[in-house]
N, C-alpha and C positions, 0 to 999 in steps of 0.2 A: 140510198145513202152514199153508196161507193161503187162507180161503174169504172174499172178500164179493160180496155180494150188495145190488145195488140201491141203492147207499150214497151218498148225497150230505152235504155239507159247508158250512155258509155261515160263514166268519168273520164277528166283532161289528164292526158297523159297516160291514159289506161290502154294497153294491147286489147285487152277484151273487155265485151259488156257487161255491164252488171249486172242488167236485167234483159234477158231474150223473150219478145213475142209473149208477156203478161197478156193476162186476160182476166177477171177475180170482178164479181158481183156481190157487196156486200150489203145486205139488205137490215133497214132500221131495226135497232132491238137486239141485234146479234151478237155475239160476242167470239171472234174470230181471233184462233189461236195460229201462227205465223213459225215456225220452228225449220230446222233444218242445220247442218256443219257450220261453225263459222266463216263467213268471205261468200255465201250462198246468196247471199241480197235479200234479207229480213229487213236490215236498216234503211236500204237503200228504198225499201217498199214502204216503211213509215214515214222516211222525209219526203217520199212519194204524197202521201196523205195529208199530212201538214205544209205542204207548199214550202218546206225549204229546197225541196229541187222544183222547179229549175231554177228559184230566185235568190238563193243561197249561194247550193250547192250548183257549180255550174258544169255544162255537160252537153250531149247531144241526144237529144231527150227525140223519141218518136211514137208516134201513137196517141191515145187521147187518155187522160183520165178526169174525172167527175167525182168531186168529195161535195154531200151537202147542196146538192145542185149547182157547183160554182168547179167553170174550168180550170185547173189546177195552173195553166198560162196566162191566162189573161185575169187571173184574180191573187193577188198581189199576199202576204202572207198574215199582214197585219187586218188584214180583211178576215181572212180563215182564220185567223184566232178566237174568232167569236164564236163561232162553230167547233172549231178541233180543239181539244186540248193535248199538250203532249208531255209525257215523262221522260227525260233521255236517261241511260246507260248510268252516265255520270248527274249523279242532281247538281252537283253545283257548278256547271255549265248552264243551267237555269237560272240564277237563283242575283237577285237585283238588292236587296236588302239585307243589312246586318244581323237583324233580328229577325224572331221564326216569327212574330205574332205583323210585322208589318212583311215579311215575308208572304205569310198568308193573305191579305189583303191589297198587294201590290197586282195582281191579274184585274182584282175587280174595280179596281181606281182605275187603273188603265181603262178599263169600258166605262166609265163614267156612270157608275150605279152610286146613286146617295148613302150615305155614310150610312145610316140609317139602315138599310138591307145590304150594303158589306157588313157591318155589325152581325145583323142577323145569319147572314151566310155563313162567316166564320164560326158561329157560336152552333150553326148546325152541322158544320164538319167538325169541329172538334170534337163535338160529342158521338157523333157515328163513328169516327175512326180511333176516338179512346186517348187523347192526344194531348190533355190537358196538362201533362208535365212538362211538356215541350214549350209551352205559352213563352213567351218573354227570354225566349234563351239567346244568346246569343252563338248564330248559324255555327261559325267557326270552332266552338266547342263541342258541338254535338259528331257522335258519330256517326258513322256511313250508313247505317242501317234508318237510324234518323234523321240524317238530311232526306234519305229518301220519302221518310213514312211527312215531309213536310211539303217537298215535292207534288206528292200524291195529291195531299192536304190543299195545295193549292191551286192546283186546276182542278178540284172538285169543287173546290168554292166557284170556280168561275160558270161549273153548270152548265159546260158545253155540248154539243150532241152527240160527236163523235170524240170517243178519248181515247190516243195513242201511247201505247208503251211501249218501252223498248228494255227489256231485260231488267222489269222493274224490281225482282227478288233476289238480283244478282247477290248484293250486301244485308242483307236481310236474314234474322236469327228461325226458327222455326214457329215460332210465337210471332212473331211479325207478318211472315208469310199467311199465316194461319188468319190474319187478320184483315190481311189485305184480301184475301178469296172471300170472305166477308163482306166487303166494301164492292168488290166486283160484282156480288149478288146483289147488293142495294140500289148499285149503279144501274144494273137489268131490269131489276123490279120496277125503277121510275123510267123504263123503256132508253136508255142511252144505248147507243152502237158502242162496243169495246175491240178496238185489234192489238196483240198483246205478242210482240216476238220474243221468245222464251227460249233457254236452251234446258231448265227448270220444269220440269212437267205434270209432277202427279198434282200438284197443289193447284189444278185445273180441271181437274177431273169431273168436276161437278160443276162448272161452269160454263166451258170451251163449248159453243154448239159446234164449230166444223174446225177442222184441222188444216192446213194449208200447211203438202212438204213444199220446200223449196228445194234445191240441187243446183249447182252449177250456175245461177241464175234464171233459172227455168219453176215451173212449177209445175212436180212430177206428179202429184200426187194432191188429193182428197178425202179426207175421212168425216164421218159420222163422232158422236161424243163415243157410243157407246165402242165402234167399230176398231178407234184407236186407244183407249184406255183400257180396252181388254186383250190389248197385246204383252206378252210377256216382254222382259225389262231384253233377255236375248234376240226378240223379233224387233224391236227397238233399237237396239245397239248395235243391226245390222243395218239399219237406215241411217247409222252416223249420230243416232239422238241417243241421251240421257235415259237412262232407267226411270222408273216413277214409284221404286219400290222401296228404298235401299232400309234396309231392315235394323242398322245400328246407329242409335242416333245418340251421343255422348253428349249431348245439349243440357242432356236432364241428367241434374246428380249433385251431387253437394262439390263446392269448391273445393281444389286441391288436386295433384299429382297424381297420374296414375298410368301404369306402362298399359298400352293396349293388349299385351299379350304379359300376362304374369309371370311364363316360363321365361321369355327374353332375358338373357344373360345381359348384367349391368356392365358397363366401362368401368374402368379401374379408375381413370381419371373421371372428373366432374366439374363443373363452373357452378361454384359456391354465390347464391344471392346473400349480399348482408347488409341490412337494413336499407334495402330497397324500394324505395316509397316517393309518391309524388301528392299535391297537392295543386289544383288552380287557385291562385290565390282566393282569399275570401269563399272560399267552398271547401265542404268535406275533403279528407283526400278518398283521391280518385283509387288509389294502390299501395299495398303497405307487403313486404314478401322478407321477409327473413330467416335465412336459414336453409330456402328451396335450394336442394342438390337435381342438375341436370345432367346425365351421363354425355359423357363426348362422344359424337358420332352417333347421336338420337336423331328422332326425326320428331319434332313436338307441337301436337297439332295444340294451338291456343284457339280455345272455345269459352262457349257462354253470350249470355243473349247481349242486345242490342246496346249500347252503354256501359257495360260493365266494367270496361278499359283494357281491353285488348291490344287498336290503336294506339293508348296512351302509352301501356307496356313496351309494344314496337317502338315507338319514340326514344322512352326513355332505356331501351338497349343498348338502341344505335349511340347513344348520348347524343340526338337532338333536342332534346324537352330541358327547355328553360328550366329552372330552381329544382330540375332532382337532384335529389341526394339519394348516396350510398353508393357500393360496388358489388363488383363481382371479382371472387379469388379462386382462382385454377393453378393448384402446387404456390409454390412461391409468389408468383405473378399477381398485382391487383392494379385491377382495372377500374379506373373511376371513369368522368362524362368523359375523357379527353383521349385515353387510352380506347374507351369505347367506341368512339368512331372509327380507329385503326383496326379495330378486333369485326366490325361487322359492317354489312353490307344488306341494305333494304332496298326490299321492289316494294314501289308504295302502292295504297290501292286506287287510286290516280294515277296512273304510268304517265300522262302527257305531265307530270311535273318533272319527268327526269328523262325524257326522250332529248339529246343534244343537238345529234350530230345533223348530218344532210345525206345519208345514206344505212340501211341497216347492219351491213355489213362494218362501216365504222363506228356505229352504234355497239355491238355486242364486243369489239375489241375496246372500247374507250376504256376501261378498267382495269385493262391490263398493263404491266409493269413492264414488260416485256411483248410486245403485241407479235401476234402468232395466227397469219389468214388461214394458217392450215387447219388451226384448232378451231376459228371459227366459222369455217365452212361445214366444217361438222357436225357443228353444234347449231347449225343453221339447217344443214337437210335433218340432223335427225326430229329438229321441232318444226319441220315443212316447211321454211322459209326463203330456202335458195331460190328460188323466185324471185323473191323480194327484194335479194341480197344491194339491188341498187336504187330501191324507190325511199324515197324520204318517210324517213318513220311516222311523221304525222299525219301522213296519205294513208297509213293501212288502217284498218279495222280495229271493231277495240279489241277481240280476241288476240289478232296479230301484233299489238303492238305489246298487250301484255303477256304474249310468249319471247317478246326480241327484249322486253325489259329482263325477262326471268336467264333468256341467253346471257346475258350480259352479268348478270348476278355469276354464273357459274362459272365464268370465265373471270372472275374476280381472285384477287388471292386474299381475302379476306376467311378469316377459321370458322365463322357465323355468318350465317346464313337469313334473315326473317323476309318472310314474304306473304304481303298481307292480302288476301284473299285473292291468288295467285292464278286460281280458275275460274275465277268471274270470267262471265262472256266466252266461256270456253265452251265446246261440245265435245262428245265423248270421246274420243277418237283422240284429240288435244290433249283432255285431263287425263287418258291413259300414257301419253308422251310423256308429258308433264310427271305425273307420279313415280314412270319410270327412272326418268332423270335424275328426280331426287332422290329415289333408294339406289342409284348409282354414287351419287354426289355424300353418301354419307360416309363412304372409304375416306374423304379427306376434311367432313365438314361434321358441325354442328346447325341443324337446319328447326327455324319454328317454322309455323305457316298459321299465322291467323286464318281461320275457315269458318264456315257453313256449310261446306260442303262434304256430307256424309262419305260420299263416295269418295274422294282423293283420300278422308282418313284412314277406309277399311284396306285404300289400295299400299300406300307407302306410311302411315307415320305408325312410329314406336310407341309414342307414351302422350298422355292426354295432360294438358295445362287447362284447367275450369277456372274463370275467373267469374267471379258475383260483384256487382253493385256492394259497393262499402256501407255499413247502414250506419244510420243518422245515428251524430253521437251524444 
């Protein structure tokens, strides 16, 4: 299914390679799990597979690889589409149509299958993957965890042999994930190849036949299903990877406020929601909050599964979200959309929407009122990016570019703080930077964090935000 041999990589403009002296046989039917630190060449290994290096992504490519019987040089990309499918990082860097249901069906038009078995194809992934509320939406409303679970939805219609992911659980609630390791059995059972780079790991447990670490752009290491899943989360966390344990999961519970630690001593001061509510036109609303007290200088993880309006809530914080109504009141002060944008400051969960400048280092100061290289050098080695400090933000990684976006957030003088799943594409070693920084940053802020991520919660945040689906009225 998948032979290379001795394969190395060096992107344009890169001091070093990406990928050194690869060598990885992947044989039909398997399901190969790809992990390792972020900037180690996981991605670089899937657009390996899918033919966008070298026809893409360009570079100085050595060595041979073989996806599906077809030289990854001399076989062009829209050739290997018919064979590979891929999920990226980000889905809606995929994604060709407005709506999810012609969304779904644009792969298989593309290969020119009669309407007739696109019909059928779609009507059998919807129902394997549970998808049916998704039908007919339009892409643009749906959230990250959904755009993904459509993504998935549509290169499984397309039935190809080899299917590539790349950090497909990053935005994904627990109930999602749970469904997708589902879908990944199904994919096995009807004999499909799976390679799947994850920094996500237990929700594999039961699937992954072989491990592949990566390091440095090298490939250190091999494991067995059983050999690596029965390492504790500590023999893990010193290879740079993710626990697969984490034992508090605040996902599940009834909507509403609540401090992660009961004894925590409350702020004197608090930012008063009052009648806080959004609607999309012509639909239920999405969010209705009045009355919620937030202490100053919390750290507030906002949870709850896929939909429920998390994102929506991030919006209407910041006051980007067209037709909300209501404020927020802190002592005297009341903040409505207009004030709100002055009062906060959002890293989105798409960072390539708000990457500017031509350098990172101008990146993490562009926020500032008073620009300070000293501060952001610091702020730069402490999230390991002084490296970086002169390559163009859209050159790094998606881990790295969503730690230069979170830099730039804390060199803001903004009093709020939100950042919307802030550790996607992270590994452990990051999300521990990461968390520190923010229980740093609560001496002078107020910080949400939309998450999934158990672990960044038990690490830095105060108090849990539970938001549910508004139910039909």
């Amino acid at each position: 299914m998948v032979k290379i041999e001795n394969l190395s990589f060096c992107y344009p403009n890169s001091e070093e390679a990406s990928l050194h002296g690869i060598d990885l046989e992947i044989r039909p039917g398997e399901c190969v799990l790809l992990c390792g630190e972020s900037g180690c060449g996981k991605t670089t290994v899937t657009r390996l597979l899918n033919g966008l290096i070298p026809h893409y992504y360009e570079g100085t490519l050595e060595g041979r690889a073989e996806v599906c019987g077809a030289d990854i040089r001399e076989t062009p990309p829209e050739q290997l589409s018919a064979k590979v499918g891929s999920v990226f990082q980000n889905p809606r860097s995929q994604f060709f149509c407005v709506d999810t249901t012609g969304e779904l069906a644009f792969g298989c038009e593309n290969m020119e299958l009669p309407e007739d078995e696109i019909r059928a194809r779609i009507a059998k992934t919807v129902r394997e993957m549970q998808i049916e509320a998704l039908l007919d939406r339009n892409i643009f409303n749906l959230s990250g965890g959904e755009k993904q679970k459509i993504a998935c939805a549509g290169i499984s219609a397309m039935q190809p042999e080899l299917l590539v992911l790349d950090e497909p659980t990053s935005n994904l609630d627990a109930d999602a994930i749970g469904m997708l390791a589902e879908i990944l059995k199904l994919w096995k059972q009807s004999g499909k190849t799976v390679v799947i780079a994850e920094h996500r790991l237990g929700w594999l447990s039961e699937t992954a036949d072989r491990i592949i670490l990566l390091q440095n752009g090298e490939i250190t290491a091999e494991y067995g299903n059983a050999e690596f899943f029965s390492k504790t989360d500590a023999e893990l966390n010193s290879l740079g990877l993710r626990g697969c344990r984490a034992e508090t999961d605040w996902l599940h519970g009834d909507a509403g406020f609540y401090p992660c630690d009961p004894a925590a001593p409350a702020s004197a001061e608090a930012y008063r929601f009052c009648d806080f509510r959004f609607a999309y036109q012509k639909h239920r609303p999405v969010l209705q909050l009045d009355g919620l007290e937030i202490p100053k200088h919390a750290v507030v993880a906002v949870v709850g599964h896929n939909g429920a309006g998390k994102t929506t809530f991030s919006r209407c914080l910041c006051g980007l979200q067209k037709h909300f109504k209501g404020s927020i009141r802190c002592g005297d002060a009341v903040y409505g959309s207009k004030q709100l944008r002055a009062l906060c400051y959002m890293v989105m969960q798409d960072v390539n929407h708000q990457l500017f400048t031509d350098s990172v280092l101008e990146e993490v100061m562009l926020g500032m009122h008073a620009p300070d290289e000293a501060a952001a050098l610091d702020i730069l080695a402490r999230m390991d990016l002084t490296a970086f400090r002169d390559r163009h933000p859209m050159s790094l990684s998606g881990g790295q570019k969503q730690r230069t976006a979170v830099c730039s957030a804390c060199l803001s003088d903004r009093e709020i703080l939100i950042f919307d799943e802030p550790t996607s594409g992270l590994d452990f070693r990051r999300m521990q930077e990461t968390a520190a920084l923010i229980r740093e940053l609560r001496k002078d802020k107020t910080i949400f964090i939309v998450t999934h991520d158990m672990e960044l919660i038990a690490k830095c945040c105060t108090h849990i935000l539970r938001l549910e689906r508004m139910p039909e009225a």
